[in-house]
N, CA, C and O of each residue as an XYZ file, in Angstrom:
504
protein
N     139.435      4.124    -13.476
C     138.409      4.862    -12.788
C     137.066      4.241    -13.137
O     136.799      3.933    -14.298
N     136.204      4.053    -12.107
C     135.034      3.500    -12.088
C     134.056      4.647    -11.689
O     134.029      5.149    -10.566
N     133.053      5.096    -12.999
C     131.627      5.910    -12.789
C     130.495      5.390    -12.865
O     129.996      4.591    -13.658
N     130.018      6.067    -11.702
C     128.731      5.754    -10.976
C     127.846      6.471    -10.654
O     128.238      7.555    -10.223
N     126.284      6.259    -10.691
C     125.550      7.413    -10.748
C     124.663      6.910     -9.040
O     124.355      5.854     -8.489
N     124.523      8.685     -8.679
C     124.415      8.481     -7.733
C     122.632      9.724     -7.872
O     122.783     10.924     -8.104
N     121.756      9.360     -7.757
C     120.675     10.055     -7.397
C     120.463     10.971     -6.485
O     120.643     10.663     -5.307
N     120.106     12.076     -6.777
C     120.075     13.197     -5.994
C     118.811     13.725     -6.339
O     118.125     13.303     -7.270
N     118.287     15.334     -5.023
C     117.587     15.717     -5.607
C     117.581     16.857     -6.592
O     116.552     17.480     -6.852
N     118.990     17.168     -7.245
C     119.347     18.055     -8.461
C     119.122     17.765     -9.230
O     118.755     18.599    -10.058
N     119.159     16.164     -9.639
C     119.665     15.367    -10.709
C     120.272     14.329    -10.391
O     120.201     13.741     -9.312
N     121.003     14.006    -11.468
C     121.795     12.701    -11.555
C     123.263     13.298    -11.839
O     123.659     13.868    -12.856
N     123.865     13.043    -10.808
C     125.307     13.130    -10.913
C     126.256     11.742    -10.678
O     125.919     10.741    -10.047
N     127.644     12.001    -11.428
C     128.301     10.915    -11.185
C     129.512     10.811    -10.128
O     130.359     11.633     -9.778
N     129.329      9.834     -9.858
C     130.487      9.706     -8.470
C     131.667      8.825     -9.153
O     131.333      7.822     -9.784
N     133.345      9.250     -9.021
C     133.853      8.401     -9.579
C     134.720      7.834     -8.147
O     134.974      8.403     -7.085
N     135.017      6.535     -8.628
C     135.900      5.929     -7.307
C     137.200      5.633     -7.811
O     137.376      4.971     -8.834
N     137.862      5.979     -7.305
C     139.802      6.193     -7.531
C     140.376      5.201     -6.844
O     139.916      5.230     -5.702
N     141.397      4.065     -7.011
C     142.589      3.499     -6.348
C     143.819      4.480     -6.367
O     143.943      4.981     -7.484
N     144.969      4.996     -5.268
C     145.772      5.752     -5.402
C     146.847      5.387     -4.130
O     146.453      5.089     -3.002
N     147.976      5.451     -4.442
C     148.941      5.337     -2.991
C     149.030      6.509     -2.376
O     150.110      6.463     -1.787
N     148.548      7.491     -2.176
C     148.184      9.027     -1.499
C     147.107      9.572     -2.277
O     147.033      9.316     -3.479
N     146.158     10.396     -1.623
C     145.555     11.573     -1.580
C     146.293     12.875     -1.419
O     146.543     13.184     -0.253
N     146.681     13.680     -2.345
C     146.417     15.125     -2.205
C     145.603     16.257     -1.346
O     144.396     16.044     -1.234
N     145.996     17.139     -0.883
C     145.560     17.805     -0.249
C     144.352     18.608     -0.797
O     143.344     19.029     -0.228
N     144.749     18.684     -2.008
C     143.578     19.331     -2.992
C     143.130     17.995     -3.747
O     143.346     17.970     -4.958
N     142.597     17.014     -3.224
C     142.044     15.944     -3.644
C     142.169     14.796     -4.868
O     141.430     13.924     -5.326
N     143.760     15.383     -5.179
C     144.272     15.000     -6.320
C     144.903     13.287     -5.969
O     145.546     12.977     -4.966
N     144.615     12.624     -6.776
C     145.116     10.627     -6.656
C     146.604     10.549     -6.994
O     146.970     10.515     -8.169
N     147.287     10.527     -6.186
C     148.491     10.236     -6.321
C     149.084      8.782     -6.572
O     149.130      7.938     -5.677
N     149.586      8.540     -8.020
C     149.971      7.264     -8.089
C     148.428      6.116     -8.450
O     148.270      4.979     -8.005
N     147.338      7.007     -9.509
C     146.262      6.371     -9.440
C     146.802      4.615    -10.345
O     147.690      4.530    -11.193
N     145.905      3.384     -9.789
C     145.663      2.667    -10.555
C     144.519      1.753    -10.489
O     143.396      2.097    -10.122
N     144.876      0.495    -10.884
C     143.781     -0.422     -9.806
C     144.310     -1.422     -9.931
O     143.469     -2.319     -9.869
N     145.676     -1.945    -10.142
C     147.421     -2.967     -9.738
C     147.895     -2.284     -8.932
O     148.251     -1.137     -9.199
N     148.042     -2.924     -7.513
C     149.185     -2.510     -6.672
C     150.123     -3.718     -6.319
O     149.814     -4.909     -6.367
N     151.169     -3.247     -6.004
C     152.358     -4.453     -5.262
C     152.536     -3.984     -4.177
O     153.036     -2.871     -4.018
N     152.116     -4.833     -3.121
C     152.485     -4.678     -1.505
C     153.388     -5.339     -1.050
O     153.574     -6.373     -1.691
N     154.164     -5.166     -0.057
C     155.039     -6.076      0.467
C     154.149     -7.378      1.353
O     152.918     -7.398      1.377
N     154.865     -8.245      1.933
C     154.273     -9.401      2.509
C     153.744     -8.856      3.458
O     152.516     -8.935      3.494
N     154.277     -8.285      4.307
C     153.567     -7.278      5.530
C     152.622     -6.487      5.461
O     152.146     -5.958      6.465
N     152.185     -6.271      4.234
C     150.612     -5.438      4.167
C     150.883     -4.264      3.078
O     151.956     -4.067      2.508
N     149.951     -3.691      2.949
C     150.575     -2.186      2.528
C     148.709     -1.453      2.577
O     147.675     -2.047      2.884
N     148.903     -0.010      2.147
C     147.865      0.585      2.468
C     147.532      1.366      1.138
O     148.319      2.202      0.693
N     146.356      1.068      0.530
C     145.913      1.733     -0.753
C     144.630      2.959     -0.599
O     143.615      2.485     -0.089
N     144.560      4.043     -0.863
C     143.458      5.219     -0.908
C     142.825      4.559     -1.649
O     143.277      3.917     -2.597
N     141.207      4.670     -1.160
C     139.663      4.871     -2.178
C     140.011      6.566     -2.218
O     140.551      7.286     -1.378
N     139.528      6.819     -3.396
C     138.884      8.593     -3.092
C     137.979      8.143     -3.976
O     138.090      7.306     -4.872
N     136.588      9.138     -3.432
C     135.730      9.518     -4.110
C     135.419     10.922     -4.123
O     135.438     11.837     -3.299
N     135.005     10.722     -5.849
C     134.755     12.544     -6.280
C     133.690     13.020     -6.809
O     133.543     12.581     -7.950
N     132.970     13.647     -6.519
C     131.720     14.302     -7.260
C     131.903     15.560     -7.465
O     132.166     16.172     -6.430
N     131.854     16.359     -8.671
C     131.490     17.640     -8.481
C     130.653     18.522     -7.793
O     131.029     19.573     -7.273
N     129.033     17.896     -7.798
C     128.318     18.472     -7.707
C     128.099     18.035     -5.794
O     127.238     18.651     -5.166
N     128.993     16.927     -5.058
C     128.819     17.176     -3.884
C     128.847     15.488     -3.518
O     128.611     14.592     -4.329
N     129.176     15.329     -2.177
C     129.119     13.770     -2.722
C     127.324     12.875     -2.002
O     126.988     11.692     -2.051
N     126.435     14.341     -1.300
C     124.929     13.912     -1.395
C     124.646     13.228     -0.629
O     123.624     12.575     -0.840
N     125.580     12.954      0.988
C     125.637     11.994      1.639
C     126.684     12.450      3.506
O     127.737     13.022      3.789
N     125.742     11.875      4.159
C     126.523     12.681      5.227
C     127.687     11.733      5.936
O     128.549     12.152      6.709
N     127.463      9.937      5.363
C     128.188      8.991      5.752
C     128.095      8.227      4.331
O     127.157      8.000      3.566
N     130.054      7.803      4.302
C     129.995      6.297      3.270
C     130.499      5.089      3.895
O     131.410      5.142      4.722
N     129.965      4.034      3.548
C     130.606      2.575      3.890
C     131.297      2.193      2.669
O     130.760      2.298      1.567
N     132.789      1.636      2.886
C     133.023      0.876      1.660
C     132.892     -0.576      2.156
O     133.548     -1.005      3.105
N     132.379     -0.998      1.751
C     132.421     -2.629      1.706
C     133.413     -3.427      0.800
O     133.185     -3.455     -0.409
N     134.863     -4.294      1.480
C     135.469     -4.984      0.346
C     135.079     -6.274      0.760
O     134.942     -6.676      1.915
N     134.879     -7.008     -0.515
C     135.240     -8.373     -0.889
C     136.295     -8.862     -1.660
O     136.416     -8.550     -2.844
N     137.027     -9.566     -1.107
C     137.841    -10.650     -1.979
C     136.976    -11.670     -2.999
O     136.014    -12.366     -2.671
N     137.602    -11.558     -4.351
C     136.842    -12.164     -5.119
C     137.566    -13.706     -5.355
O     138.792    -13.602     -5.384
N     137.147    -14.893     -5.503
C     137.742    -15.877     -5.924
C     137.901    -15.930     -6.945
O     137.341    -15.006     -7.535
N     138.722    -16.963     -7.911
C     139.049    -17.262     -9.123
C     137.879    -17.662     -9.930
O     138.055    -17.665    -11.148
N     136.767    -17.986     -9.498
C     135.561    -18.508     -9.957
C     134.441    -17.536    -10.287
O     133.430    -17.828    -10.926
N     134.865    -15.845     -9.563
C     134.391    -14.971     -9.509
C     133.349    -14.464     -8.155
O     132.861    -13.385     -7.820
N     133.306    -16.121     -7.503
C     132.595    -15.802     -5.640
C     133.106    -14.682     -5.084
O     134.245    -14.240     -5.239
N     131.973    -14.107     -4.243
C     132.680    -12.696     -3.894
C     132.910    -12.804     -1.935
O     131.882    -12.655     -1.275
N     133.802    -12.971     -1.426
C     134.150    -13.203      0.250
C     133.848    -11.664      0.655
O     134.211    -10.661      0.041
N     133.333    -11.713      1.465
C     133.553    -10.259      2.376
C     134.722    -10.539      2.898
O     135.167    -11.679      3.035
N     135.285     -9.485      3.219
C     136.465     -9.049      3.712
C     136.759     -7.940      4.850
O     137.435     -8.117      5.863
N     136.088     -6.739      4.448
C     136.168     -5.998      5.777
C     135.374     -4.528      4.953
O     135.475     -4.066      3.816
N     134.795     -4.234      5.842
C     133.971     -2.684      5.723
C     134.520     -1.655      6.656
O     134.978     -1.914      7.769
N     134.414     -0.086      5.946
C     134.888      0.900      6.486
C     133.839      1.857      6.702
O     133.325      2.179      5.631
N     133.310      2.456      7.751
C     132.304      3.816      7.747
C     133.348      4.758      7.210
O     134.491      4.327      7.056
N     133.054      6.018      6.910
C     133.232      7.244      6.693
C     132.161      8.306      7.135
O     130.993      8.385      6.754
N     132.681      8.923      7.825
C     131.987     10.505      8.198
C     132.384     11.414      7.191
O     133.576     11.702      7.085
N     131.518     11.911      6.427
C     131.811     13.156      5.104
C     131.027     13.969      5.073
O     130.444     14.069      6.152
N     130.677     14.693      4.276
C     129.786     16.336      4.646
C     129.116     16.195      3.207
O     129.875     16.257      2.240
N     127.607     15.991      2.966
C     127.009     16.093      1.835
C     127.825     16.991      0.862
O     128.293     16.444     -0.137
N     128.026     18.233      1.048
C     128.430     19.277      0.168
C     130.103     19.008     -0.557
O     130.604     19.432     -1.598
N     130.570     18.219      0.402
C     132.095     17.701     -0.152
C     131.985     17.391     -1.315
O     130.943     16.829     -1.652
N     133.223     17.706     -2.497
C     133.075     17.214     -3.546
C     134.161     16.306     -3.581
O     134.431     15.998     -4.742
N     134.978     15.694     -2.620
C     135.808     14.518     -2.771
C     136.332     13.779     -0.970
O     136.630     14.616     -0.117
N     136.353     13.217     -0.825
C     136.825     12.262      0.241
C     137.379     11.151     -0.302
O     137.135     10.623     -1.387
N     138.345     10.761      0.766
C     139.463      9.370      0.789
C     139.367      9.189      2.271
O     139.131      9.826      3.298
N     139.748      7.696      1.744
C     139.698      6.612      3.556
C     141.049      5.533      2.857
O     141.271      5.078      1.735
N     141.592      5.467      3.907
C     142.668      4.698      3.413
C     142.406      2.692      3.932
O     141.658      2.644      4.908
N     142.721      1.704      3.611
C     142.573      0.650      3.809
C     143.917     -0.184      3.664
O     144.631      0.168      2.725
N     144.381     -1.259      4.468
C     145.127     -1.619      4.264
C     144.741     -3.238      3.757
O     143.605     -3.694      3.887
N     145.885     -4.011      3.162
C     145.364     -4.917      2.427
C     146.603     -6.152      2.720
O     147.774     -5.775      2.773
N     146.292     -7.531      2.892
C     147.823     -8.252      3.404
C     147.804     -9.348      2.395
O     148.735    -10.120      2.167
N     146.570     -9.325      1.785
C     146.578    -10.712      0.905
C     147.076    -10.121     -0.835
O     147.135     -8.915     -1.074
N     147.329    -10.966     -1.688
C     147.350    -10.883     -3.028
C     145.960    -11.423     -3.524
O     145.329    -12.419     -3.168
N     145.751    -10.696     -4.224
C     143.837    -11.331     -5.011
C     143.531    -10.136     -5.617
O     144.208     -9.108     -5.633
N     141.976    -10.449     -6.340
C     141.406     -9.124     -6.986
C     140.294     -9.085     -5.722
O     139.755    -10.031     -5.147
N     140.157     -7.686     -5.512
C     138.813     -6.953     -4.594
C     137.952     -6.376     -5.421
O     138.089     -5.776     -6.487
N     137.035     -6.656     -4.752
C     135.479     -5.553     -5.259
C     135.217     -4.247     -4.127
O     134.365     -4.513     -3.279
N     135.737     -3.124     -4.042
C     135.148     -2.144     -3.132
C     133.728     -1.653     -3.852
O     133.618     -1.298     -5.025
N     132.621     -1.724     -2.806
C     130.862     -1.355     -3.236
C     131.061     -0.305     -1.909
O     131.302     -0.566     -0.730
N     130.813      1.264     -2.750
C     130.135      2.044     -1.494
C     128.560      2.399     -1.825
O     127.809      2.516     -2.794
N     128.550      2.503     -0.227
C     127.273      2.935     -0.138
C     127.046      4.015      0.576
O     128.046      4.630      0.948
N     125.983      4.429      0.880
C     125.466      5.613      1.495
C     125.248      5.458      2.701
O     124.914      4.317      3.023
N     125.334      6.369      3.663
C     124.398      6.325      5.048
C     124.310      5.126      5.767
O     124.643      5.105      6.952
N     123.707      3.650      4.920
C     123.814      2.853      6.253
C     124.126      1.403      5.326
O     124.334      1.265      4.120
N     124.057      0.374      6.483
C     124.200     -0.844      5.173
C     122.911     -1.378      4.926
O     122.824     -2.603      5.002
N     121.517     -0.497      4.546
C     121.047     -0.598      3.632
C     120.309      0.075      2.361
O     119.298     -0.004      1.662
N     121.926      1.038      2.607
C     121.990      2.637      2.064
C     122.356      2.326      0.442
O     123.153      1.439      0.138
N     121.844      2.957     -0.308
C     122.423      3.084     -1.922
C     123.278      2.689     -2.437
O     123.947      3.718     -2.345
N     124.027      1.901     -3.050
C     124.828      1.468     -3.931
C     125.401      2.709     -4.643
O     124.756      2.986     -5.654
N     126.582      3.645     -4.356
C     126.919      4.348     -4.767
C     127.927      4.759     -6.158
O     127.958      5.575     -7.079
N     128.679      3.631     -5.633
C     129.848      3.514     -6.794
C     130.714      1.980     -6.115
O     130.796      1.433     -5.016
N     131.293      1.721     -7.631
C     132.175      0.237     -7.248
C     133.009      0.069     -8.087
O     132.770      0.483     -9.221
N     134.555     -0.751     -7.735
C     135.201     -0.313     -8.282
C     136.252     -1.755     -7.961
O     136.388     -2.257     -6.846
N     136.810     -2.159     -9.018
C     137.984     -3.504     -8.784
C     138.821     -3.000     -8.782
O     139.068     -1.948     -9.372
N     139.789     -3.904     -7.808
C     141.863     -3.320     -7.267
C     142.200     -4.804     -7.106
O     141.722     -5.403     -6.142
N     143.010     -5.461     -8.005
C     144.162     -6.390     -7.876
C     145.225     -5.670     -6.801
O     145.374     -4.490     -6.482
N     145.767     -6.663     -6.465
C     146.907     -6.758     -5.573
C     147.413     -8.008     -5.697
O     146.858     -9.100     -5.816
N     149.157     -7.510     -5.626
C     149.871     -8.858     -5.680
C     151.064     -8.378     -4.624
O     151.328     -7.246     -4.219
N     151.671     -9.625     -4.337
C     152.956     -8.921     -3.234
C     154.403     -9.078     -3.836
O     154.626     -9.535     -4.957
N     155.252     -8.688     -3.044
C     156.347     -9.052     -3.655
C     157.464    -10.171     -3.132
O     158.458    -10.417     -3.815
């Protein structure tokens, strides 16, 4: 789990970002890690993000990059999310076909919205 502080006007609360093979209905990470094994054909891994105090935001982008061995970071593909400031957790699911380590960076509202939380997920296949 990766924590991240996210500015508000309450305070400072933290946002954490989850890898999981399901979301819960009650917002619980099923199968959390940040190693997955996909088959060659792809497979599909949950972000959730959780705040207590709300997640302070009426849209998230996750932005992934594939990272190289050298540590260069490739874009790869970005996701909007529609969420409700007052939510205290949301998940977007992503699917993934390569083996490598990723960097997911969310942000807020737009892409040149806040740096919210970020978080590394290896993947390998089988």
């Amino acid at each position: 789990m990766i924590l991240c502080a996210v500015a508000s006007l309450a305070g400072v609360a933290q946002t954490s970002l989850k890898f999981c093979v399901e979301a819960g209905k009650d917002g619980s990470c099923k199968s959390k890690s940040s190693d997955f094994t996909i088959s060659s054909a792809g497979g599909t891994i949950t972000f959730m993000l959780k705040n207590e105090k709300g997640l302070g935001t009426p849209k998230v982008i996750y932005k992934i990059y594939k990272l190289s061995e050298d540590g260069n970071e490739h874009f790869n593909n970005a996701i909007e999310q529609e969420v409700h400031e007052n939510w205290n957790y949301a998940w977007e699911e992503a699917v993934f076909y390569d083996p490598g380590t990723y960097k997911v960076m969310v942000y807020d509202k737009s892409d040149q919205g806040d740096l919210i939380c970020m978080g590394i997920l290896k993947i390998f296949t089988q």
